[in-house]
PDB file of N, H, CA, C and O in Angstrom:
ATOM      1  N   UNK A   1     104.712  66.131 181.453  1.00  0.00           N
ATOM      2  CA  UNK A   1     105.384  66.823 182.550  1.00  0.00           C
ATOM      3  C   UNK A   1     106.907  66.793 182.351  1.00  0.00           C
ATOM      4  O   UNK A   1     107.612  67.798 182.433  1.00  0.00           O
ATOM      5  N   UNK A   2     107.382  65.486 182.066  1.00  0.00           N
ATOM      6  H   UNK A   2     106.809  64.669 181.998  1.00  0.00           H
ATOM      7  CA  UNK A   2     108.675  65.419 181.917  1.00  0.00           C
ATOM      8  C   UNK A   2     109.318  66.193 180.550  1.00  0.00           C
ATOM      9  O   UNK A   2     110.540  66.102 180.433  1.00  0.00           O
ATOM     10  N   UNK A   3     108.691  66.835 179.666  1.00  0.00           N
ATOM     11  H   UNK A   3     107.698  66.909 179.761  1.00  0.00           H
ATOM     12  CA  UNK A   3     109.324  67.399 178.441  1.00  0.00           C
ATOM     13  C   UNK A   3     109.315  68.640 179.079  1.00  0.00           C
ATOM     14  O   UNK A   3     110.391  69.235 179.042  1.00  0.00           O
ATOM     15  N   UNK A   4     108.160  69.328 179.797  1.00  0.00           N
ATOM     16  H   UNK A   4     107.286  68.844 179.827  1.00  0.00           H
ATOM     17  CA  UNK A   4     108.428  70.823 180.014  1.00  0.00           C
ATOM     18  C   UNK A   4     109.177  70.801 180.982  1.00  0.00           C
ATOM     19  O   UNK A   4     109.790  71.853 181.165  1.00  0.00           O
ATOM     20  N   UNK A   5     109.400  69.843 181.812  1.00  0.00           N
ATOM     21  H   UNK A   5     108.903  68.988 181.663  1.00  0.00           H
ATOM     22  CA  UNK A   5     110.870  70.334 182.549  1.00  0.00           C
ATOM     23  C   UNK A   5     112.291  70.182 182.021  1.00  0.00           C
ATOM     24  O   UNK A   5     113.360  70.516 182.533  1.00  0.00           O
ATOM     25  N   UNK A   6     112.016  69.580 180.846  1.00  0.00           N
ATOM     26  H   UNK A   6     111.148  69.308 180.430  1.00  0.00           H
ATOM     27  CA  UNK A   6     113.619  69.660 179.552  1.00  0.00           C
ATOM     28  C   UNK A   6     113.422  70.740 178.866  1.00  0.00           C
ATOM     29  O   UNK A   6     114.413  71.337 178.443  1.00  0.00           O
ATOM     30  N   UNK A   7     112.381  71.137 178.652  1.00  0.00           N
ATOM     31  H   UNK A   7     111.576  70.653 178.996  1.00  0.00           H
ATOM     32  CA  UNK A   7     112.320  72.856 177.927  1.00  0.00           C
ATOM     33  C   UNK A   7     112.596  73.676 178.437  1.00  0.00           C
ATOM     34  O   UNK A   7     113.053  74.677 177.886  1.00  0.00           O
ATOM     35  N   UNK A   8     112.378  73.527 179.993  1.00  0.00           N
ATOM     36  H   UNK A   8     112.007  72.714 180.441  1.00  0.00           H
ATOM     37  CA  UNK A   8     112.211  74.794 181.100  1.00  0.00           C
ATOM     38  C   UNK A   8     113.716  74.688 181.470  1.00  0.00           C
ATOM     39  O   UNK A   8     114.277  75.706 181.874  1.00  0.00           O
ATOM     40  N   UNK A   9     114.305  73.697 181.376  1.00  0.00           N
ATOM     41  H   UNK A   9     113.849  72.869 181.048  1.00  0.00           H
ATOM     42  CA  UNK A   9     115.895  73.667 181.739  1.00  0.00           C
ATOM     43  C   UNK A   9     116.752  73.540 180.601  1.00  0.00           C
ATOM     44  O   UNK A   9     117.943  73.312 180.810  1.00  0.00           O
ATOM     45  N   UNK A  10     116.211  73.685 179.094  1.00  0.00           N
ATOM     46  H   UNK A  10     115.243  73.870 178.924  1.00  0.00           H
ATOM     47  CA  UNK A  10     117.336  74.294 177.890  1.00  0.00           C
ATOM     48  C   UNK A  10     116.855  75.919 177.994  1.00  0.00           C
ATOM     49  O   UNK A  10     117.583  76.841 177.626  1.00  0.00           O
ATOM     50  N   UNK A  11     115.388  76.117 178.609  1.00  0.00           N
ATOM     51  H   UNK A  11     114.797  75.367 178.908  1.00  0.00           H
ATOM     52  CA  UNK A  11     115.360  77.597 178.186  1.00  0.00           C
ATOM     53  C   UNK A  11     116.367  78.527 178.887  1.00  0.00           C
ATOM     54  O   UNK A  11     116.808  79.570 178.405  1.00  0.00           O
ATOM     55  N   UNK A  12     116.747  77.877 180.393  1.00  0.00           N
ATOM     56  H   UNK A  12     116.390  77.030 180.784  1.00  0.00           H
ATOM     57  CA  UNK A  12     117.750  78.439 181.249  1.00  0.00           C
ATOM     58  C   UNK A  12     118.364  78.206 180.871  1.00  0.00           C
ATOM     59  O   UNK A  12     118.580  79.118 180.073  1.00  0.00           O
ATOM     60  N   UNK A  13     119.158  77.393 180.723  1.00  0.00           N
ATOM     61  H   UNK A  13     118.983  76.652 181.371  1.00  0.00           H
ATOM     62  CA  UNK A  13     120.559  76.632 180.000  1.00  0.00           C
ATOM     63  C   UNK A  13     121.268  77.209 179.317  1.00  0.00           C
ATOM     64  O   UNK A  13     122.442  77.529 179.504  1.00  0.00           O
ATOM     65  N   UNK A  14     120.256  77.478 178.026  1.00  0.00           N
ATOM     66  H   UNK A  14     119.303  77.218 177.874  1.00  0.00           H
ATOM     67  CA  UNK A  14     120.835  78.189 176.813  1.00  0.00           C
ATOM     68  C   UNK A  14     120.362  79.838 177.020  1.00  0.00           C
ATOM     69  O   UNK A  14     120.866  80.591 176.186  1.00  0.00           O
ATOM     70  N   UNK A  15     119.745  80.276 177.707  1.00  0.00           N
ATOM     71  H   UNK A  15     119.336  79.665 178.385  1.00  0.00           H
ATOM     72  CA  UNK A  15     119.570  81.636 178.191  1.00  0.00           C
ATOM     73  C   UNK A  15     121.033  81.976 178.922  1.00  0.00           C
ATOM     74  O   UNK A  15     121.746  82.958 178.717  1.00  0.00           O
ATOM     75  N   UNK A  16     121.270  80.833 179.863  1.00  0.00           N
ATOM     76  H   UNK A  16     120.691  80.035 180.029  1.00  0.00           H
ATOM     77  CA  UNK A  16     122.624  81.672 180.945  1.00  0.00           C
ATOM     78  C   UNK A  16     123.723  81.347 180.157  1.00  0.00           C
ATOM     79  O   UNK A  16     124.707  81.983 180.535  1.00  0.00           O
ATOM     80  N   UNK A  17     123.954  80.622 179.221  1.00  0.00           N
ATOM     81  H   UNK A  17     123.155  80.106 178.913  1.00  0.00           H
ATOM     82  CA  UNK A  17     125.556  80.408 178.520  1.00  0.00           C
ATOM     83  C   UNK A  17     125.752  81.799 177.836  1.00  0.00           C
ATOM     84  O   UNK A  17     126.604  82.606 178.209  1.00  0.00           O
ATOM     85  N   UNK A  18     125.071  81.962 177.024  1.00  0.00           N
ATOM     86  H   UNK A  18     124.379  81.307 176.722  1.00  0.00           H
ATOM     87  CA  UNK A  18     125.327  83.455 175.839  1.00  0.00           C
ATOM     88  C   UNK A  18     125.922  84.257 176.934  1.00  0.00           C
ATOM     89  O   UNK A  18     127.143  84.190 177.074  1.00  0.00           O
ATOM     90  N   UNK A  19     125.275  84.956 177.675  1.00  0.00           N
ATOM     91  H   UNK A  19     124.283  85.011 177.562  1.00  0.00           H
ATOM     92  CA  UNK A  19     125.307  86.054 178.436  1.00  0.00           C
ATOM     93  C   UNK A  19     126.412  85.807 179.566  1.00  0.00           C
ATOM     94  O   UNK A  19     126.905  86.831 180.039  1.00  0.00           O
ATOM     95  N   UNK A  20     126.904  84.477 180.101  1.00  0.00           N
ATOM     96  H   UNK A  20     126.504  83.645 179.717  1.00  0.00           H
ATOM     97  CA  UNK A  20     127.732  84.133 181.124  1.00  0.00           C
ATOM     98  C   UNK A  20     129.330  84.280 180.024  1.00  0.00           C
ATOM     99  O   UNK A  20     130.420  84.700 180.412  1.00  0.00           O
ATOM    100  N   UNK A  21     129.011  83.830 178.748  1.00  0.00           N
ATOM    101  H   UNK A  21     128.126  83.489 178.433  1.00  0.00           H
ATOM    102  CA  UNK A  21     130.398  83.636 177.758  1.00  0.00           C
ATOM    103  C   UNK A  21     130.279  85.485 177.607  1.00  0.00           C
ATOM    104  O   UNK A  21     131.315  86.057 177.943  1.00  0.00           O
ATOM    105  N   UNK A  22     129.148  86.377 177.152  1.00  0.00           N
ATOM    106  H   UNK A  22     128.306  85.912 176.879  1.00  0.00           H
ATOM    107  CA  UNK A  22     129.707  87.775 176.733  1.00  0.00           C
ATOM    108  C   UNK A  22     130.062  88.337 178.085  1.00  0.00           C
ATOM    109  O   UNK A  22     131.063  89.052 178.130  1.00  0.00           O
ATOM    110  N   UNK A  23     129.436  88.134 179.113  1.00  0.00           N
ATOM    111  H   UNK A  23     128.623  87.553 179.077  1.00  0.00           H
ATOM    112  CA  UNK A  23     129.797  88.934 180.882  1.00  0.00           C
ATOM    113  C   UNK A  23     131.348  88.747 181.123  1.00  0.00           C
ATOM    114  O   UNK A  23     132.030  89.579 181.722  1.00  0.00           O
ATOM    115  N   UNK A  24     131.968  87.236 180.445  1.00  0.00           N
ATOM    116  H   UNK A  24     131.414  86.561 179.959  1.00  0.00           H
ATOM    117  CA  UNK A  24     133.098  87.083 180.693  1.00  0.00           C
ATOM    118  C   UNK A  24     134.048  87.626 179.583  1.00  0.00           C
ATOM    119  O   UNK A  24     135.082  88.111 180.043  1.00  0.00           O
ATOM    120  N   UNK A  25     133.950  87.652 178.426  1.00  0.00           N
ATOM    121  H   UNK A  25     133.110  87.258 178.053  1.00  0.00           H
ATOM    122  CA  UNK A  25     134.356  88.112 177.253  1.00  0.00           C
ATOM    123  C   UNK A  25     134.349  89.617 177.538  1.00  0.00           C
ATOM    124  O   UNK A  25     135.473  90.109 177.443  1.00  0.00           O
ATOM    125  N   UNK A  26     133.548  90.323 177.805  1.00  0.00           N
ATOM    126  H   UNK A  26     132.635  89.924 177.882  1.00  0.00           H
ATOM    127  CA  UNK A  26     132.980  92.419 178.512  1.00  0.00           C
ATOM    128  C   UNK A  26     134.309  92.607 179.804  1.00  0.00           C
ATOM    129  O   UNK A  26     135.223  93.432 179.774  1.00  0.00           O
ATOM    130  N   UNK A  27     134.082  91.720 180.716  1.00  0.00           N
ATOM    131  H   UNK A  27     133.339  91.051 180.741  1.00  0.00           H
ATOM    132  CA  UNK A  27     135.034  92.465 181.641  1.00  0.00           C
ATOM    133  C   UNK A  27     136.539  91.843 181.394  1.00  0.00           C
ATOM    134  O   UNK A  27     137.210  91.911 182.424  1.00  0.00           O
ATOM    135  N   UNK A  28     137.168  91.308 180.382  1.00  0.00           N
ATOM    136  H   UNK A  28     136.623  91.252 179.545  1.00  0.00           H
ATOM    137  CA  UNK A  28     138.069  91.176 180.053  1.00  0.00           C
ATOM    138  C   UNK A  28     138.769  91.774 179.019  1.00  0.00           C
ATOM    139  O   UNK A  28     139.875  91.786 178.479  1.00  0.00           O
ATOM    140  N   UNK A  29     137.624  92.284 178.966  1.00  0.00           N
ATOM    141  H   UNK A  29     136.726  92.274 179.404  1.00  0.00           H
ATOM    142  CA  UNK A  29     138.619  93.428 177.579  1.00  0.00           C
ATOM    143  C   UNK A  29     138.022  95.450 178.353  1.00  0.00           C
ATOM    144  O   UNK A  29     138.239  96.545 177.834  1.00  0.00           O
ATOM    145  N   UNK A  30     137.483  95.210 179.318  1.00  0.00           N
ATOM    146  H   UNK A  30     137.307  94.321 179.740  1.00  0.00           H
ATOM    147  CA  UNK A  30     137.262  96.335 179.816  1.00  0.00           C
ATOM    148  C   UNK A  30     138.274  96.427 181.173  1.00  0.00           C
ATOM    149  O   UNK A  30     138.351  97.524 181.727  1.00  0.00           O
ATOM    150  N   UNK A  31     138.901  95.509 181.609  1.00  0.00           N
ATOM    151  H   UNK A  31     138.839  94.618 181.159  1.00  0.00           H
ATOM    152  CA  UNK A  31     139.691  95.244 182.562  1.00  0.00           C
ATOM    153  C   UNK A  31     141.252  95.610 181.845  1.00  0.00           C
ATOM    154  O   UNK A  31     142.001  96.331 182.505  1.00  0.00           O
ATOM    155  N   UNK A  32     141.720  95.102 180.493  1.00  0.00           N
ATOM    156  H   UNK A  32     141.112  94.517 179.957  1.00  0.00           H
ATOM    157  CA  UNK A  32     142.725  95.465 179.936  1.00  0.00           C
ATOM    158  C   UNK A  32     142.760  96.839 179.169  1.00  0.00           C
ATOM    159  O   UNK A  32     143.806  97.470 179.017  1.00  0.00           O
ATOM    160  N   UNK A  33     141.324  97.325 178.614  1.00  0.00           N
ATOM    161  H   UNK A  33     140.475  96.812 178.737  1.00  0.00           H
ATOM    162  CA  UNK A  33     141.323  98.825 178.559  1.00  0.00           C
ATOM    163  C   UNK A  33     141.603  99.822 180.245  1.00  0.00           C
ATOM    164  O   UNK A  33     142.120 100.929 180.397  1.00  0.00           O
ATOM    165  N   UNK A  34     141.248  99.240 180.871  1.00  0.00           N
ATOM    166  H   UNK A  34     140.829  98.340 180.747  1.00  0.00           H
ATOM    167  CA  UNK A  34     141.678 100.060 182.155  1.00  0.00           C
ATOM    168  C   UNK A  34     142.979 100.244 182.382  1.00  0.00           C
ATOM    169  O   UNK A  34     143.565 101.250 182.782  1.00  0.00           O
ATOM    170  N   UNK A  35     143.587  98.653 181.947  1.00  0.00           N
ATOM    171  H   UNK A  35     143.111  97.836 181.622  1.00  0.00           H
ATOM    172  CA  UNK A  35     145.280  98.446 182.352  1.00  0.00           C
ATOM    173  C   UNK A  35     145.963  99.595 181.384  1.00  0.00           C
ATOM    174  O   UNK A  35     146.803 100.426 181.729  1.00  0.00           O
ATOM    175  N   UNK A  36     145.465  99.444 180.279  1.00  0.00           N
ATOM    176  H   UNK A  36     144.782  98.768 179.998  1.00  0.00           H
ATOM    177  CA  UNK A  36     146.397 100.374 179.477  1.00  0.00           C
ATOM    178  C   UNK A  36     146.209 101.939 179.491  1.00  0.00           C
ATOM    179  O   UNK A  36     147.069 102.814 179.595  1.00  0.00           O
ATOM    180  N   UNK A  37     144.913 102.039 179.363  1.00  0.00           N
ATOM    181  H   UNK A  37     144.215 101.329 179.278  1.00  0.00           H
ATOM    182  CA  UNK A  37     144.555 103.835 179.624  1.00  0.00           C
ATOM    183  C   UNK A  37     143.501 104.020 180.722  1.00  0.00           C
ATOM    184  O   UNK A  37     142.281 104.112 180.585  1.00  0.00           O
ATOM    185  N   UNK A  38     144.406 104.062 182.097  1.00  0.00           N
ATOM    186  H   UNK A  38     145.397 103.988 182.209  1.00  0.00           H
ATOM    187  CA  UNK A  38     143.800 104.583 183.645  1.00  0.00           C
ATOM    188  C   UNK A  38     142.845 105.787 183.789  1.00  0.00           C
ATOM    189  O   UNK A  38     141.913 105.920 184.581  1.00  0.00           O
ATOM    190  N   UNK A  39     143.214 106.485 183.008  1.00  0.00           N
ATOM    191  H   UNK A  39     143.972 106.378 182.364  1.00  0.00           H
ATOM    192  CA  UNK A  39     142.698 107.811 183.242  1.00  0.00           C
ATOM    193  C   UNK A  39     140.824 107.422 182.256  1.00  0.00           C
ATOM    194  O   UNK A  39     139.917 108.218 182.012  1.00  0.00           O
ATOM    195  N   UNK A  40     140.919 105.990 181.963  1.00  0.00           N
ATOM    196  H   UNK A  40     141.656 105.344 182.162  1.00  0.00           H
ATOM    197  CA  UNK A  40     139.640 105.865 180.679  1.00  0.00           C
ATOM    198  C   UNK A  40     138.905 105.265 181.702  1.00  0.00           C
ATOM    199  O   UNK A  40     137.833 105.869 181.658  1.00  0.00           O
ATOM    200  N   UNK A  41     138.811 104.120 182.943  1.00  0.00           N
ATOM    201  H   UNK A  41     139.681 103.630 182.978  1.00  0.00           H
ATOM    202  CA  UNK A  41     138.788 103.490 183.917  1.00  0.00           C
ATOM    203  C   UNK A  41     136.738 104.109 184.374  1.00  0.00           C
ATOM    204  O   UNK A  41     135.697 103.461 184.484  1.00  0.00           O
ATOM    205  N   UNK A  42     137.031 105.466 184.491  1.00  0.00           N
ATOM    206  H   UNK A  42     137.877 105.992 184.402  1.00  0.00           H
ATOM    207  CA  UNK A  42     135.135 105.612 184.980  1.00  0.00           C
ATOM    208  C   UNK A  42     134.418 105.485 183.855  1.00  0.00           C
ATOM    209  O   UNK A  42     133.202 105.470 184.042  1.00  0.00           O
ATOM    210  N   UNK A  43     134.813 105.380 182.654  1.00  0.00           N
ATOM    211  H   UNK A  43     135.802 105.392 182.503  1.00  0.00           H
ATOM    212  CA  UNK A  43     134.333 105.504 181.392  1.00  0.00           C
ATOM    213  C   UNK A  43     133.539 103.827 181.228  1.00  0.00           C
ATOM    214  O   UNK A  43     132.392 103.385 181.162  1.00  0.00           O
ATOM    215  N   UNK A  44     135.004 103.263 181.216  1.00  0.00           N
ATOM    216  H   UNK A  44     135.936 103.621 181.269  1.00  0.00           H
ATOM    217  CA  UNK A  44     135.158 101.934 180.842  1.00  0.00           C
ATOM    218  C   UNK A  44     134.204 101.582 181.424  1.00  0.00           C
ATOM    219  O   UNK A  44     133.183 101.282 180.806  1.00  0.00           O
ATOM    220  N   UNK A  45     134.298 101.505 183.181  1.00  0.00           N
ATOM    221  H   UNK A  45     135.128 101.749 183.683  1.00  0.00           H
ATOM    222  CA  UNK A  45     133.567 100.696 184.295  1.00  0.00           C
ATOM    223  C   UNK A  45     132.198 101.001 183.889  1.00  0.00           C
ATOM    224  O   UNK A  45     131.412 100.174 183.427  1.00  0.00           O
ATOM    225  N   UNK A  46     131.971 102.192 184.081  1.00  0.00           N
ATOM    226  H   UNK A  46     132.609 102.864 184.456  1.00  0.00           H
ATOM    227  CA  UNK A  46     130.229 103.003 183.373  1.00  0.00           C
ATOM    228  C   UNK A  46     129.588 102.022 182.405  1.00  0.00           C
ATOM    229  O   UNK A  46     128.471 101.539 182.590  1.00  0.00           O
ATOM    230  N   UNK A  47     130.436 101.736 181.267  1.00  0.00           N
ATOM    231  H   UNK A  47     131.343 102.129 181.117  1.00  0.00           H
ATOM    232  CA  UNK A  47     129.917 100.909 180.102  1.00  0.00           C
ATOM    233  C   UNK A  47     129.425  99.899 180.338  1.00  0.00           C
ATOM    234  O   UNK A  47     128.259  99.536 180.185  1.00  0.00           O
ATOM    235  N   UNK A  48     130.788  99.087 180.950  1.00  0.00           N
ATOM    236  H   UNK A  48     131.735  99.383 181.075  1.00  0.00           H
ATOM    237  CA  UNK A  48     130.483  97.365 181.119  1.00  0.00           C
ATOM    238  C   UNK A  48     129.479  97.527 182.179  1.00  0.00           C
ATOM    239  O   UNK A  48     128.530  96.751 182.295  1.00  0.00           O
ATOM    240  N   UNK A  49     129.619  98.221 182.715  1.00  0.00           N
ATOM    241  H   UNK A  49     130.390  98.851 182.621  1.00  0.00           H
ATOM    242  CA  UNK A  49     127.976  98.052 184.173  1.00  0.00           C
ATOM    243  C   UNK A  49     127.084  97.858 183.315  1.00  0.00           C
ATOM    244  O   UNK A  49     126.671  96.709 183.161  1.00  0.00           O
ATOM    245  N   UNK A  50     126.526  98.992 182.490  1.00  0.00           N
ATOM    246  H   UNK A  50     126.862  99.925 182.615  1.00  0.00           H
ATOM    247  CA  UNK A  50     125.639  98.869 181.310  1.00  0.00           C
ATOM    248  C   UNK A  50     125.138  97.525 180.464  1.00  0.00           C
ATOM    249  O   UNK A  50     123.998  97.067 180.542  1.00  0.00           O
ATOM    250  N   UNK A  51     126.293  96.939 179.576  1.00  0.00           N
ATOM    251  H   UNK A  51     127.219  97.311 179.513  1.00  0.00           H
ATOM    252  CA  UNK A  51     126.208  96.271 179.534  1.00  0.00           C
ATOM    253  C   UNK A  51     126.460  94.557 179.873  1.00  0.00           C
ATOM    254  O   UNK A  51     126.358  93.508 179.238  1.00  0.00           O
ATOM    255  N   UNK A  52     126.903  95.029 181.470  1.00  0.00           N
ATOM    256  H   UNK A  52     126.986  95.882 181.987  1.00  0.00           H
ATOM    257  CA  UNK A  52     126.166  93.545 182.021  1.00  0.00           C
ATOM    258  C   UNK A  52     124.716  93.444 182.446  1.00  0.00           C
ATOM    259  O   UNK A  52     124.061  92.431 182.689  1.00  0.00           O
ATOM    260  N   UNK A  53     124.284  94.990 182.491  1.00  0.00           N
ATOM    261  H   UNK A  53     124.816  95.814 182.294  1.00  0.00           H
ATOM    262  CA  UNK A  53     122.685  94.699 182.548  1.00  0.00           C
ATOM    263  C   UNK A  53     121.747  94.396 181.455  1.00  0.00           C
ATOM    264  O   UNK A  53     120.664  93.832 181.612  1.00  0.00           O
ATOM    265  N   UNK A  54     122.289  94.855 180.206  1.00  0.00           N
ATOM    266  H   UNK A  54     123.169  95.313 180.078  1.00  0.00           H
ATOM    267  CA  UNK A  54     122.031  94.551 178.783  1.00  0.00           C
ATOM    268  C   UNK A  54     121.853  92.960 178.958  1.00  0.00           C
ATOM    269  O   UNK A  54     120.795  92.397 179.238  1.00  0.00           O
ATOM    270  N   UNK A  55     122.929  92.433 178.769  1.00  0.00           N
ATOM    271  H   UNK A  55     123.789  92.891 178.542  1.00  0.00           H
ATOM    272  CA  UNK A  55     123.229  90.991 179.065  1.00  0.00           C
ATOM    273  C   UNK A  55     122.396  90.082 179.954  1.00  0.00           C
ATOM    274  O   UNK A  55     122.124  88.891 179.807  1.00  0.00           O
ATOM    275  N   UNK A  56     122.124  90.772 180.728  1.00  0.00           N
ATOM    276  H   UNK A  56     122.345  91.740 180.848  1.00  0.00           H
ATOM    277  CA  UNK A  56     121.199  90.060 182.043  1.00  0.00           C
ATOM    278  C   UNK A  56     120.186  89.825 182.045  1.00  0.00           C
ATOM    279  O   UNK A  56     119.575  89.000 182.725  1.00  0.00           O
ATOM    280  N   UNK A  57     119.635  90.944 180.808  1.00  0.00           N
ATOM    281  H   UNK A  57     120.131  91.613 180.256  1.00  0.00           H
ATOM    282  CA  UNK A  57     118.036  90.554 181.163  1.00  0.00           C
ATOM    283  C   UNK A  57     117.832  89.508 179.727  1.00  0.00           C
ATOM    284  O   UNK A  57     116.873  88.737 179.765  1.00  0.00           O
ATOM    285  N   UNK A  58     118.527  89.497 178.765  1.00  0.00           N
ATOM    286  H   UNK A  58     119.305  90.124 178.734  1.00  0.00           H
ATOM    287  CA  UNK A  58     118.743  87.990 177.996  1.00  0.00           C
ATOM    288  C   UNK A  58     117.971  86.862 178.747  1.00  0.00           C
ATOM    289  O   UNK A  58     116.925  86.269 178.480  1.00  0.00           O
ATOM    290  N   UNK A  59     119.199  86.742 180.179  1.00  0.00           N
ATOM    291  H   UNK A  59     120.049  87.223 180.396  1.00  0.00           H
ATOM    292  CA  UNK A  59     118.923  85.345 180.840  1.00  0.00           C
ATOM    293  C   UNK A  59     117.656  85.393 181.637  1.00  0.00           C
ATOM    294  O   UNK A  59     116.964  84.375 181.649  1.00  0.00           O
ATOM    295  N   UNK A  60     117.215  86.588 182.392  1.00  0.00           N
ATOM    296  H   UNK A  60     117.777  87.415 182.382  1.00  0.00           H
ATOM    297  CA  UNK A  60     115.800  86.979 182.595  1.00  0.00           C
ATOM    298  C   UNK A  60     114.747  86.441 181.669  1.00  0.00           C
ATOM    299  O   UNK A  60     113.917  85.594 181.998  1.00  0.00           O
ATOM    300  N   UNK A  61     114.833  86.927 180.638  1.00  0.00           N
ATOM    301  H   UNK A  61     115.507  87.616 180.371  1.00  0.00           H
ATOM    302  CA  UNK A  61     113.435  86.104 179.477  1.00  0.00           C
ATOM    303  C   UNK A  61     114.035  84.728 179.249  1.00  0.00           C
ATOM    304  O   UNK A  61     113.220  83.902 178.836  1.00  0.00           O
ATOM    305  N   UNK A  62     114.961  84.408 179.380  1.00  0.00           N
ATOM    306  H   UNK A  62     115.622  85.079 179.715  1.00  0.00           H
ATOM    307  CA  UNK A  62     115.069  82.566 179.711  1.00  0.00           C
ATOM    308  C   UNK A  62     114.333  82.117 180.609  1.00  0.00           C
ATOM    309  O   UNK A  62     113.468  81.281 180.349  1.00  0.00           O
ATOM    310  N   UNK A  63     114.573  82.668 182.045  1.00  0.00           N
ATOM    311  H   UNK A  63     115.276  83.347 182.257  1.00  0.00           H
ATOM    312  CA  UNK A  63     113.763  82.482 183.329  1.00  0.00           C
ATOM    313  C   UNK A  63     111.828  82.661 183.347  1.00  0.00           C
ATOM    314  O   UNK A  63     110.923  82.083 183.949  1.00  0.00           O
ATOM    315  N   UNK A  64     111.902  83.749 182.364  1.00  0.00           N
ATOM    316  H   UNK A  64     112.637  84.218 181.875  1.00  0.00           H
ATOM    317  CA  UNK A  64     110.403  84.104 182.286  1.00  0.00           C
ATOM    318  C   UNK A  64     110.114  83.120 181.402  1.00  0.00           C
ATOM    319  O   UNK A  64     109.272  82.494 182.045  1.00  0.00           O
ATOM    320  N   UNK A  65     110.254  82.447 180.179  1.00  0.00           N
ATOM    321  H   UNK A  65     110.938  82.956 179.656  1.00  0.00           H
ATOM    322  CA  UNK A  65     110.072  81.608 179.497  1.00  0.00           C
ATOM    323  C   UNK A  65     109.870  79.909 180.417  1.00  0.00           C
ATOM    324  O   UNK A  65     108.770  79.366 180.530  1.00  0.00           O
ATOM    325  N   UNK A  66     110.721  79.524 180.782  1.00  0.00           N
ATOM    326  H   UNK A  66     111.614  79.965 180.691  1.00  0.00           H
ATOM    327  CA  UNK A  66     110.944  78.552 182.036  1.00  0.00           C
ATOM    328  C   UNK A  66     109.201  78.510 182.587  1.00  0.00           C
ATOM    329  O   UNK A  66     108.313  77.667 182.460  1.00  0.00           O
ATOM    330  N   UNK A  67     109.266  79.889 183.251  1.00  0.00           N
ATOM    331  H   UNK A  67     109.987  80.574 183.354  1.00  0.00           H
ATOM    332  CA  UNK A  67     108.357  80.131 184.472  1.00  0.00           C
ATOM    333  C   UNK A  67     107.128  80.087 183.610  1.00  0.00           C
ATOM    334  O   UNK A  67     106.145  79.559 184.130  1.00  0.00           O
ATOM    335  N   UNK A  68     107.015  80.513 182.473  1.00  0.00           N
ATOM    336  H   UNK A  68     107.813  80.942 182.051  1.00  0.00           H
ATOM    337  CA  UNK A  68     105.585  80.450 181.451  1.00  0.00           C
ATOM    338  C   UNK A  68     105.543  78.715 181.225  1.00  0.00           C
ATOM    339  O   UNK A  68     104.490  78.098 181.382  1.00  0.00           O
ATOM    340  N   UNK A  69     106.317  78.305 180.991  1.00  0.00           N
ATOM    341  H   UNK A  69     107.172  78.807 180.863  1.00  0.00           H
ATOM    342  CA  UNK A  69     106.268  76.581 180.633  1.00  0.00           C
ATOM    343  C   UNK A  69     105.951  75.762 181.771  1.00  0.00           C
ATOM    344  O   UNK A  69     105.539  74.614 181.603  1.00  0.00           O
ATOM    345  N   UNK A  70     106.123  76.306 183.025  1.00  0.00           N
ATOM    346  H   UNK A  70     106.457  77.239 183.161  1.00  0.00           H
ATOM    347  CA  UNK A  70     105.892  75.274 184.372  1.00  0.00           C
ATOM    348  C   UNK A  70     104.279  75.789 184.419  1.00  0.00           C
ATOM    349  O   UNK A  70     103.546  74.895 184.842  1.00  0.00           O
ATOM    350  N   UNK A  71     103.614  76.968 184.095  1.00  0.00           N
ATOM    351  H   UNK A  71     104.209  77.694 183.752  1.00  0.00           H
ATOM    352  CA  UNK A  71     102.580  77.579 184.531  1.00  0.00           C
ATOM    353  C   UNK A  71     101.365  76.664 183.611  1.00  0.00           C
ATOM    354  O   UNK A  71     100.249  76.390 184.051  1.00  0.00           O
ATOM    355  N   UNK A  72     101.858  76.302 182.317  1.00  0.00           N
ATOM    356  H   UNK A  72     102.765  76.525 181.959  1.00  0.00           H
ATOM    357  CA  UNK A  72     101.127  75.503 181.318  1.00  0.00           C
ATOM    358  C   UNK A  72     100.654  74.105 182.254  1.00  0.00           C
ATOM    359  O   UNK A  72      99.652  73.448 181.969  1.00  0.00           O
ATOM    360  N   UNK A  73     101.415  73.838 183.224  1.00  0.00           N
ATOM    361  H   UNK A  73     102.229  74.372 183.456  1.00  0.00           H
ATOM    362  CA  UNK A  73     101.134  72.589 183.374  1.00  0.00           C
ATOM    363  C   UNK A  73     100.199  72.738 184.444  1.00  0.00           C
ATOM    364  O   UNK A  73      99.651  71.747 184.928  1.00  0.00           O
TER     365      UNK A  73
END
């Protein structure tokens, strides 16, 4: 019992870091493309929406993984 709840909490763990470091890394360089070319701004925003959902579902199959490992027991 006690290992699948250390699996089930690196599978989150290491599921939400990647995607929490690129979500933050995406709107910081889509935030300074806005600063510099305004008129690019619905473009930009359009994208990174995109891919923070790209990104998201990463940490989703962490969660589904998790949720498959508690179900074993």
């Amino acid at each position: 019992m006690g290992l699948v709840a250390l699996g089930a909490a690196l599978a989150i763990g290491l599921a939400a870091i990647g995607p929490g470091i690129g979500q933050g890394i995406a709107a910081s360089k889509a935030l300074e493309g806005m600063a510099r070319q305004p008129e690019a701004a619905g473009i930009l925003r359009t994208n990174m929406i995109l891919a923070f959902a790209f990104m998201e579902s990463l940490s989703i199959y962490g969660l589904v993984i998790a949720f498959l490992l508690f179900a074993k027991i």
